[in-house]
N, CA, C and O atoms as a GROMACS GRO file, in nm:
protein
  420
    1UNK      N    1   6.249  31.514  14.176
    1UNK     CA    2   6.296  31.392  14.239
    1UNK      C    3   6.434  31.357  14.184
    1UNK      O    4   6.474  31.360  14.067
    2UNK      N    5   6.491  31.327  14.286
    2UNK     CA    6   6.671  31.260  14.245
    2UNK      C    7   6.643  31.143  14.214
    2UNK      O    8   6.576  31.069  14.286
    3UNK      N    9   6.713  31.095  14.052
    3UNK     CA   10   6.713  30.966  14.026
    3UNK      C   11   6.876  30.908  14.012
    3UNK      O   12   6.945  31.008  13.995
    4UNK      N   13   6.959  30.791  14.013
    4UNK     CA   14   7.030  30.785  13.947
    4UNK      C   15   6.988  30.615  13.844
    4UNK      O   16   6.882  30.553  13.843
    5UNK      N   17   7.083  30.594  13.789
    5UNK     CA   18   7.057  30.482  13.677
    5UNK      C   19   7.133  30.348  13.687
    5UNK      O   20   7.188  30.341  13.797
    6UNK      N   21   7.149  30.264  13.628
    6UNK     CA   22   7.189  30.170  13.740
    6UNK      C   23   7.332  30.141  13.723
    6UNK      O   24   7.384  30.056  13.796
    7UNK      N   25   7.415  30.215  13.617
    7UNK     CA   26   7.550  30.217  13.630
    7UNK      C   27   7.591  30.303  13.709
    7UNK      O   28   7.710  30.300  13.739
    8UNK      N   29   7.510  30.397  13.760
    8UNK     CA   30   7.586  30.484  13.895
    8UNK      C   31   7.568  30.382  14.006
    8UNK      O   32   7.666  30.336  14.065
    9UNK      N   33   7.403  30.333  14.045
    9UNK     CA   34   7.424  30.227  14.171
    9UNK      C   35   7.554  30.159  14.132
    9UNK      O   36   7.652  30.173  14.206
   10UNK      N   37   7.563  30.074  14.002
   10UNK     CA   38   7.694  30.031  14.031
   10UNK      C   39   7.802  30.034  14.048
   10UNK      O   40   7.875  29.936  14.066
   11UNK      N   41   7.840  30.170  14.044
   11UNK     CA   42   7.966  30.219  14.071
   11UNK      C   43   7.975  30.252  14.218
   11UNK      O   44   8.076  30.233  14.285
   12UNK      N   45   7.835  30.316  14.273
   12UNK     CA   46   7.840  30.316  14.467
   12UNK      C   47   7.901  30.198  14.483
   12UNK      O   48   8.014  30.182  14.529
   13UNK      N   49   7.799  30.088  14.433
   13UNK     CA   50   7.834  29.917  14.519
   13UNK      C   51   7.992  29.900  14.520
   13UNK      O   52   8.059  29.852  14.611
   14UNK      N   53   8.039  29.955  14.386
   14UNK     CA   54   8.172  29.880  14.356
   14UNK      C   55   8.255  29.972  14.464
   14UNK      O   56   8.360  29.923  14.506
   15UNK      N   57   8.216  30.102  14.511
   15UNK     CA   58   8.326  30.149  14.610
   15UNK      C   59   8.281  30.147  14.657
   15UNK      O   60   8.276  30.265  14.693
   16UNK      N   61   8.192  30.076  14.732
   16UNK     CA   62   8.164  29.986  14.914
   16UNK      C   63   8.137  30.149  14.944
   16UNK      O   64   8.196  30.188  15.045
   17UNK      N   65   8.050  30.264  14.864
   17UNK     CA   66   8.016  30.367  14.927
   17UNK      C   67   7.905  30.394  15.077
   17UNK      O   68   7.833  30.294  15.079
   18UNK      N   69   7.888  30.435  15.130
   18UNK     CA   70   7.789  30.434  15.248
   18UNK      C   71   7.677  30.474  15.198
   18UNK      O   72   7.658  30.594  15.182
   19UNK      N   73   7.563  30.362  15.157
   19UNK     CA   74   7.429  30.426  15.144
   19UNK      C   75   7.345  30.319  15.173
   19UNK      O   76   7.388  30.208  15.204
   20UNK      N   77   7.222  30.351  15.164
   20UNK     CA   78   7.109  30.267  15.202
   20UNK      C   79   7.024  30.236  15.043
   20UNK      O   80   6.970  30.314  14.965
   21UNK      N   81   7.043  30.080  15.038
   21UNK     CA   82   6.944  30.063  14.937
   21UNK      C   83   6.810  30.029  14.960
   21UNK      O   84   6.854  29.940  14.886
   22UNK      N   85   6.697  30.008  14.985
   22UNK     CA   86   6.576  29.954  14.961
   22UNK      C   87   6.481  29.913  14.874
   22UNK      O   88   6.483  29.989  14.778
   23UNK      N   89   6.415  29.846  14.864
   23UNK     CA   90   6.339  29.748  14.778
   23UNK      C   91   6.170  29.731  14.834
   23UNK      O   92   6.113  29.647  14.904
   24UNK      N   93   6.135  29.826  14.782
   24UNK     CA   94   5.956  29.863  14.777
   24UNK      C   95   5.874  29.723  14.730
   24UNK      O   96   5.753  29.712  14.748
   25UNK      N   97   5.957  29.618  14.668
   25UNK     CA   98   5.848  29.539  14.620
   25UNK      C   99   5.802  29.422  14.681
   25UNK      O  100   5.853  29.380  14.785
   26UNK      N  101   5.704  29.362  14.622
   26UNK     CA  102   5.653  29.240  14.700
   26UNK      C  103   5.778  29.150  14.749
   26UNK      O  104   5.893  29.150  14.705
   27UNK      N  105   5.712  29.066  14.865
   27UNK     CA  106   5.772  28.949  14.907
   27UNK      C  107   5.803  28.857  14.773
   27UNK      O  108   5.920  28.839  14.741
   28UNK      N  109   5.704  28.805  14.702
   28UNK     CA  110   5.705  28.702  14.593
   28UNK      C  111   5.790  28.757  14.454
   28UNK      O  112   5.819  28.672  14.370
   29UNK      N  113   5.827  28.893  14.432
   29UNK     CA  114   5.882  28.938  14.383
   29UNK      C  115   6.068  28.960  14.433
   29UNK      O  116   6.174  28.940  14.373
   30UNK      N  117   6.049  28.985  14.505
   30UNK     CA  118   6.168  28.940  14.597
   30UNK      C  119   6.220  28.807  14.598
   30UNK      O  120   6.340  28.799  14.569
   31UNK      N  121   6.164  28.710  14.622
   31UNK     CA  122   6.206  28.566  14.595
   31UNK      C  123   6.247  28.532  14.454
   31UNK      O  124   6.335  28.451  14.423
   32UNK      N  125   6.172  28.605  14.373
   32UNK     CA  126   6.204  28.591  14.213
   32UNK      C  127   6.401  28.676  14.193
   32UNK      O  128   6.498  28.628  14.135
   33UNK      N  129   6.394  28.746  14.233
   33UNK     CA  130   6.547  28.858  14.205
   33UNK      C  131   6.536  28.947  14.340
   33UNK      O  132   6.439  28.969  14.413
   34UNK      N  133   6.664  28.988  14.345
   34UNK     CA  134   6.703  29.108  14.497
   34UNK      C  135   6.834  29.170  14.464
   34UNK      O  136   6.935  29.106  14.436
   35UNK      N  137   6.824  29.291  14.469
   35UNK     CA  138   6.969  29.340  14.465
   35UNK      C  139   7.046  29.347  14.621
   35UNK      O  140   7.129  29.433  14.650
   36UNK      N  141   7.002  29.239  14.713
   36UNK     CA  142   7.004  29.250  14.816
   36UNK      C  143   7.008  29.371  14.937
   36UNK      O  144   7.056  29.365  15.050
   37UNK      N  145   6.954  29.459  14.883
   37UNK     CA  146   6.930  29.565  14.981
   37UNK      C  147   6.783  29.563  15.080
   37UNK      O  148   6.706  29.466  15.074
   38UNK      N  149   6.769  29.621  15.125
   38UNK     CA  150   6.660  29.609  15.278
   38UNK      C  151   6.539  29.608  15.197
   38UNK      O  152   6.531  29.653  15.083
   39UNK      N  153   6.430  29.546  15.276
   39UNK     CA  154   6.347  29.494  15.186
   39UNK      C  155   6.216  29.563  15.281
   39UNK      O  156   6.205  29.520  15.396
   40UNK      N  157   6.104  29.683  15.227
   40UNK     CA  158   6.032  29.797  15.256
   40UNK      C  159   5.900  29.801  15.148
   40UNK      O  160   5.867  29.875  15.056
   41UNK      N  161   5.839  29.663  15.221
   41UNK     CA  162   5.703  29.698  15.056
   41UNK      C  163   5.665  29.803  15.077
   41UNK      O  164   5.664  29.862  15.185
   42UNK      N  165   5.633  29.835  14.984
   42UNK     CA  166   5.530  29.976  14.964
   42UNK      C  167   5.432  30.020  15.031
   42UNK      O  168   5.420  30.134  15.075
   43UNK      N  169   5.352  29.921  15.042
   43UNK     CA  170   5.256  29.917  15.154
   43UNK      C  171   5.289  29.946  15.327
   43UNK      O  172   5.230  30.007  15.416
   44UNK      N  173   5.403  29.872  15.319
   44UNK     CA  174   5.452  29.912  15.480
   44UNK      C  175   5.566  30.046  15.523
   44UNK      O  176   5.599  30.100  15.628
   45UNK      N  177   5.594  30.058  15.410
   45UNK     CA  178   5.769  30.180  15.368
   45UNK      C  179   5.666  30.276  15.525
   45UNK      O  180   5.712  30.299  15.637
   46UNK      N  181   5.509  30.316  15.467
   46UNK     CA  182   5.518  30.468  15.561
   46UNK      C  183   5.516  30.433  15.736
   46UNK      O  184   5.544  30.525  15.812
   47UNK      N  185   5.498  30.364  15.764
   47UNK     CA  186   5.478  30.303  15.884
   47UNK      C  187   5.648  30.272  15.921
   47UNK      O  188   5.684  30.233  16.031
   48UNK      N  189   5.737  30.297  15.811
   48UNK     CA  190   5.861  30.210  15.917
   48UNK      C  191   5.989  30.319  15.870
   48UNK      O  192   6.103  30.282  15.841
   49UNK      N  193   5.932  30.480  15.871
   49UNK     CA  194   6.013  30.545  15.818
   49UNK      C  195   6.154  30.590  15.934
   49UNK      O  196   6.243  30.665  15.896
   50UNK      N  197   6.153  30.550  16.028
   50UNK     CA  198   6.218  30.515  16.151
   50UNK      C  199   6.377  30.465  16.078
   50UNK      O  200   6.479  30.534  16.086
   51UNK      N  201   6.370  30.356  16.022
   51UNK     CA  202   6.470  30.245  15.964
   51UNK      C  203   6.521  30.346  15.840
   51UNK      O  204   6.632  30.310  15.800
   52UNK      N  205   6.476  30.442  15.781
   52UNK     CA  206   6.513  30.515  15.674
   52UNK      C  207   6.594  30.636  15.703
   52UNK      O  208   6.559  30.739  15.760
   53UNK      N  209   6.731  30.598  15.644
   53UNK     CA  210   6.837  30.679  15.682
   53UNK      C  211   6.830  30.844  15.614
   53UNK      O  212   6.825  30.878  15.496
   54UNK      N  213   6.832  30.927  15.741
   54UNK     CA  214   6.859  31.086  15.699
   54UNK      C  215   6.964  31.160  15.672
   54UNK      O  216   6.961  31.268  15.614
   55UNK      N  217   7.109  31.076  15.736
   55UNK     CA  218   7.218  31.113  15.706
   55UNK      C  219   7.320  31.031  15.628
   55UNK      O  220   7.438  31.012  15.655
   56UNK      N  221   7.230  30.976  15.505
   56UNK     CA  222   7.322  30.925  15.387
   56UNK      C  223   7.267  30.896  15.260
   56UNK      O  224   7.145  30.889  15.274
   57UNK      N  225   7.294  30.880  15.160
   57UNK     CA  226   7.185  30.873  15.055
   57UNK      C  227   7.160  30.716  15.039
   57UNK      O  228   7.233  30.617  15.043
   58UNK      N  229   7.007  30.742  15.018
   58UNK     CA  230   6.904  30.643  15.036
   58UNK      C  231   6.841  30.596  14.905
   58UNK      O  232   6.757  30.677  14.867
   59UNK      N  233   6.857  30.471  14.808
   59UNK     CA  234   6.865  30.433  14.666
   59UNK      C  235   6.750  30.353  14.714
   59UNK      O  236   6.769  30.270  14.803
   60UNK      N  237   6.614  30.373  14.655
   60UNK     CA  238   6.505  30.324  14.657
   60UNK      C  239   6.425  30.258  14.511
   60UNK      O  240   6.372  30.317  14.416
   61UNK      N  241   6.443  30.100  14.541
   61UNK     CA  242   6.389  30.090  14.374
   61UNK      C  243   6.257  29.979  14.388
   61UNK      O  244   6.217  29.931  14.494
   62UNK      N  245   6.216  29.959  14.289
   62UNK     CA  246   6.121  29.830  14.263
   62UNK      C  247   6.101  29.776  14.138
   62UNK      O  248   6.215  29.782  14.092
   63UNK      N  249   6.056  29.745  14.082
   63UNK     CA  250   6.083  29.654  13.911
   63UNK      C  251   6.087  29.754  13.826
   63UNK      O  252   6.186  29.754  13.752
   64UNK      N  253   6.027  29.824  13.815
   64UNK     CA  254   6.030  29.965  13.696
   64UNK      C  255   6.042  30.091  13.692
   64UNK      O  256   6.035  30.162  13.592
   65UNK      N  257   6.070  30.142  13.861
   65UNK     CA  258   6.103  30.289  13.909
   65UNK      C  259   5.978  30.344  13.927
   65UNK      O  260   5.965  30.433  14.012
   66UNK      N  261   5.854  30.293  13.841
   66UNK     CA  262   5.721  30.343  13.943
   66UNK      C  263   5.699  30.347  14.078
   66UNK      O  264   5.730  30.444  14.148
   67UNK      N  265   5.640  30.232  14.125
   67UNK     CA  266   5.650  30.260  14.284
   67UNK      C  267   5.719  30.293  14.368
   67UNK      O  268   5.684  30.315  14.484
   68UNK      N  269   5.895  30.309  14.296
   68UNK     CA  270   5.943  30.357  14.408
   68UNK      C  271   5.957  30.528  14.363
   68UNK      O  272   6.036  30.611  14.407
   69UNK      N  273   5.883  30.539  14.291
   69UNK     CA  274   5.886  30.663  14.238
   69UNK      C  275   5.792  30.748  14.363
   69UNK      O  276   5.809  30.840  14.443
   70UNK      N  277   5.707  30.673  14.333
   70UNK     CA  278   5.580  30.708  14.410
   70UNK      C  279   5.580  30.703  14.557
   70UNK      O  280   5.494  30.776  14.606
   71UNK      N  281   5.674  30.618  14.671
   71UNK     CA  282   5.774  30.618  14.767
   71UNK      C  283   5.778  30.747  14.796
   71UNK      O  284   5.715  30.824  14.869
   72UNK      N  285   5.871  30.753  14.716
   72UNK     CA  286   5.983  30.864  14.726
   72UNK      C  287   5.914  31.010  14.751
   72UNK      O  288   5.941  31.100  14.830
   73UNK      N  289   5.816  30.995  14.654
   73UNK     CA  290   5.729  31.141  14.649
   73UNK      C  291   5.645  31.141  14.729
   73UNK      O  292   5.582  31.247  14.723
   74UNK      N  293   5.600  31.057  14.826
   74UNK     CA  294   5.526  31.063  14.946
   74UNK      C  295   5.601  31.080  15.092
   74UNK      O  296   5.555  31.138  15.190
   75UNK      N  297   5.731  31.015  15.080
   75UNK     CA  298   5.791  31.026  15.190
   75UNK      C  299   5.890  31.214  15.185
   75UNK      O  300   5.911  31.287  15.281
   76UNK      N  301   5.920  31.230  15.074
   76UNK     CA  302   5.944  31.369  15.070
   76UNK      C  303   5.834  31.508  15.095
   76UNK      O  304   5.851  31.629  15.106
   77UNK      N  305   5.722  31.422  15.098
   77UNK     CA  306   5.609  31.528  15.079
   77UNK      C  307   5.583  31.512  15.209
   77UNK      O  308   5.588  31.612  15.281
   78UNK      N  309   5.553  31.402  15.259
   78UNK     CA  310   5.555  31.408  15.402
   78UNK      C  311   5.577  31.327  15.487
   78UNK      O  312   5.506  31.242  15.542
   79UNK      N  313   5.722  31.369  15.500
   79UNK     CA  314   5.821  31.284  15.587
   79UNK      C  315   5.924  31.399  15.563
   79UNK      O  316   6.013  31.402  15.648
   80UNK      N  317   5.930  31.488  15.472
   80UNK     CA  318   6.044  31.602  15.488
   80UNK      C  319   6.160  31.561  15.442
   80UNK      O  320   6.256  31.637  15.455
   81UNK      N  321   6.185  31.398  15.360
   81UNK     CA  322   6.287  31.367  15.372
   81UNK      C  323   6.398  31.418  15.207
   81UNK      O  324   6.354  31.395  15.094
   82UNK      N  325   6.512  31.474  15.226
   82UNK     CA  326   6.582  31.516  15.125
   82UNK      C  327   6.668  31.416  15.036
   82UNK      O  328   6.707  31.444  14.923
   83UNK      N  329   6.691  31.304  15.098
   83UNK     CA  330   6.840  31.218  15.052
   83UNK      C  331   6.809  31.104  14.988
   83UNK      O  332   6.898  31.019  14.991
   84UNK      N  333   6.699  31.072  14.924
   84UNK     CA  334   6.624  31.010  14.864
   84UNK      C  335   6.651  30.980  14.720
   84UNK      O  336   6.584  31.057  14.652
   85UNK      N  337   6.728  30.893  14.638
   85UNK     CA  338   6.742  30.833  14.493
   85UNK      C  339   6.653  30.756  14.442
   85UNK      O  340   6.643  30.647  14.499
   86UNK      N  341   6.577  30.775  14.344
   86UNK     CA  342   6.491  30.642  14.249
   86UNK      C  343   6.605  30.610  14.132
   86UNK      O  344   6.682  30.676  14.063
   87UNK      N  345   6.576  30.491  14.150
   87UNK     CA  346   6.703  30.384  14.054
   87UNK      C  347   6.600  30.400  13.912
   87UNK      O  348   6.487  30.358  13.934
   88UNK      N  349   6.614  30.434  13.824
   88UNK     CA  350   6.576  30.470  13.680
   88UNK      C  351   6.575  30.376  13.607
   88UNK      O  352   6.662  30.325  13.537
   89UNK      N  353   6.417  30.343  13.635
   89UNK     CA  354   6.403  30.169  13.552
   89UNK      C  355   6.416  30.060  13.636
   89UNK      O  356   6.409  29.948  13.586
   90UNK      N  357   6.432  30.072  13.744
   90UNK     CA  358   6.434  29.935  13.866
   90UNK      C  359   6.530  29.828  13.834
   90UNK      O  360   6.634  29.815  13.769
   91UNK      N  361   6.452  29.756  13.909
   91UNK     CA  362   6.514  29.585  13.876
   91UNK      C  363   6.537  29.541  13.742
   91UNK      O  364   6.617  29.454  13.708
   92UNK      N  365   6.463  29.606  13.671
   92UNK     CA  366   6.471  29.566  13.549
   92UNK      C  367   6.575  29.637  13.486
   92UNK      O  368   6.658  29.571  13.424
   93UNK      N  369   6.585  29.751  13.490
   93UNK     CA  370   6.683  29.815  13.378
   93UNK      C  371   6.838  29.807  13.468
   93UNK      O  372   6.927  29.860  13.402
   94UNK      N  373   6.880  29.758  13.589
   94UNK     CA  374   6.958  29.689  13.626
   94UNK      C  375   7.033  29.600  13.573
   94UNK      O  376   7.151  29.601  13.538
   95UNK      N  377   6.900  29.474  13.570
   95UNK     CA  378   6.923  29.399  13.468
   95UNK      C  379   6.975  29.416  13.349
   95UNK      O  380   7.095  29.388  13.345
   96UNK      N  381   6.931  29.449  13.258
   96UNK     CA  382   6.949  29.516  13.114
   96UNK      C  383   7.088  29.571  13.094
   96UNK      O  384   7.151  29.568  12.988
   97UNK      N  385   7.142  29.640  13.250
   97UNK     CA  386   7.236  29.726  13.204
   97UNK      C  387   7.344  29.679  13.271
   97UNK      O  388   7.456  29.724  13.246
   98UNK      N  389   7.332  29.625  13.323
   98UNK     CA  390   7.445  29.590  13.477
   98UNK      C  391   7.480  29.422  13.486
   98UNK      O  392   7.582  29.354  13.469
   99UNK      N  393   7.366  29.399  13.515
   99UNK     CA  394   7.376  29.239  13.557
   99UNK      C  395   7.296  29.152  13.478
   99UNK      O  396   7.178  29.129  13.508
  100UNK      N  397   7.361  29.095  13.367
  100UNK     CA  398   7.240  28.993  13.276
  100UNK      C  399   7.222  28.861  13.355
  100UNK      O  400   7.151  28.770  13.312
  101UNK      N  401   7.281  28.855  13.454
  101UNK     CA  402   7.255  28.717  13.552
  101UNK      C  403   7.142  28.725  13.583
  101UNK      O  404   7.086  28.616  13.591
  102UNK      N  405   7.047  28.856  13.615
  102UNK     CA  406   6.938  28.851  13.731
  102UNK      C  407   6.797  28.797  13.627
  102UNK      O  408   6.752  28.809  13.512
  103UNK      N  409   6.772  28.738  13.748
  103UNK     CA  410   6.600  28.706  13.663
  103UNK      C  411   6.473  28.833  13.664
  103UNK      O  412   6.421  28.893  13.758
  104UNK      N  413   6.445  28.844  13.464
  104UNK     CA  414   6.358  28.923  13.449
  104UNK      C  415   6.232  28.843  13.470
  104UNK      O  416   6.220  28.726  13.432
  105UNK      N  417   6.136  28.914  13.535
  105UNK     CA  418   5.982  28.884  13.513
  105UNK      C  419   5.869  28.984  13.476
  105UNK      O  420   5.753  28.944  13.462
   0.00000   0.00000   0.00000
């Protein structure tokens, strides 16, 4: 699985690069912090793989890089899909590393 960490996301963001972020986690988790990218609970991601871009790389996270770990390895396993990033450590290690503004929970 392709991961990157969250000073590479931040270096995409900072050059306005072309990719797709998404956010596997709850609604109520979402209201708490968002790195504002498209918002794909987990529960619904396989049902809406339509909206999930094949021709650009696709940065998939959720609070700790588990579930979107687990995403990732289902939609590659079957969904075929190649262009797929887990953010290393989620929302949280974002936080930690990038942005001390965001709220940890």
């Amino acid at each position: 699985m392709k991961e990157l960490n969250p000073k590479e996301l931040k270096q995409m963001i900072d050059a306005k690069e072309d990719f797709q972020l998404i956010d596997v986690r709850e609604d109520y988790e979402v209201e708490i912090v968002t790195l504002d990218g498209e918002h794909m609970p987990m529960a619904d991601i396989m049902q809406q793989t339509e909206k999930i871009s094949r021709d650009k790389k696709v940065v998939i996270h959720c609070r700790s890089g588990k579930r979107s770990a687990a995403v990732i390895q289902a939609l590659e396993t079957n969904h075929g899909f190649t262009n797929l990033y887990n953010l290393q450590g989620g929302i949280l290690a974002y936080a930690d590393q990038v942005d001390h503004s965001l709220t940890k929970y």
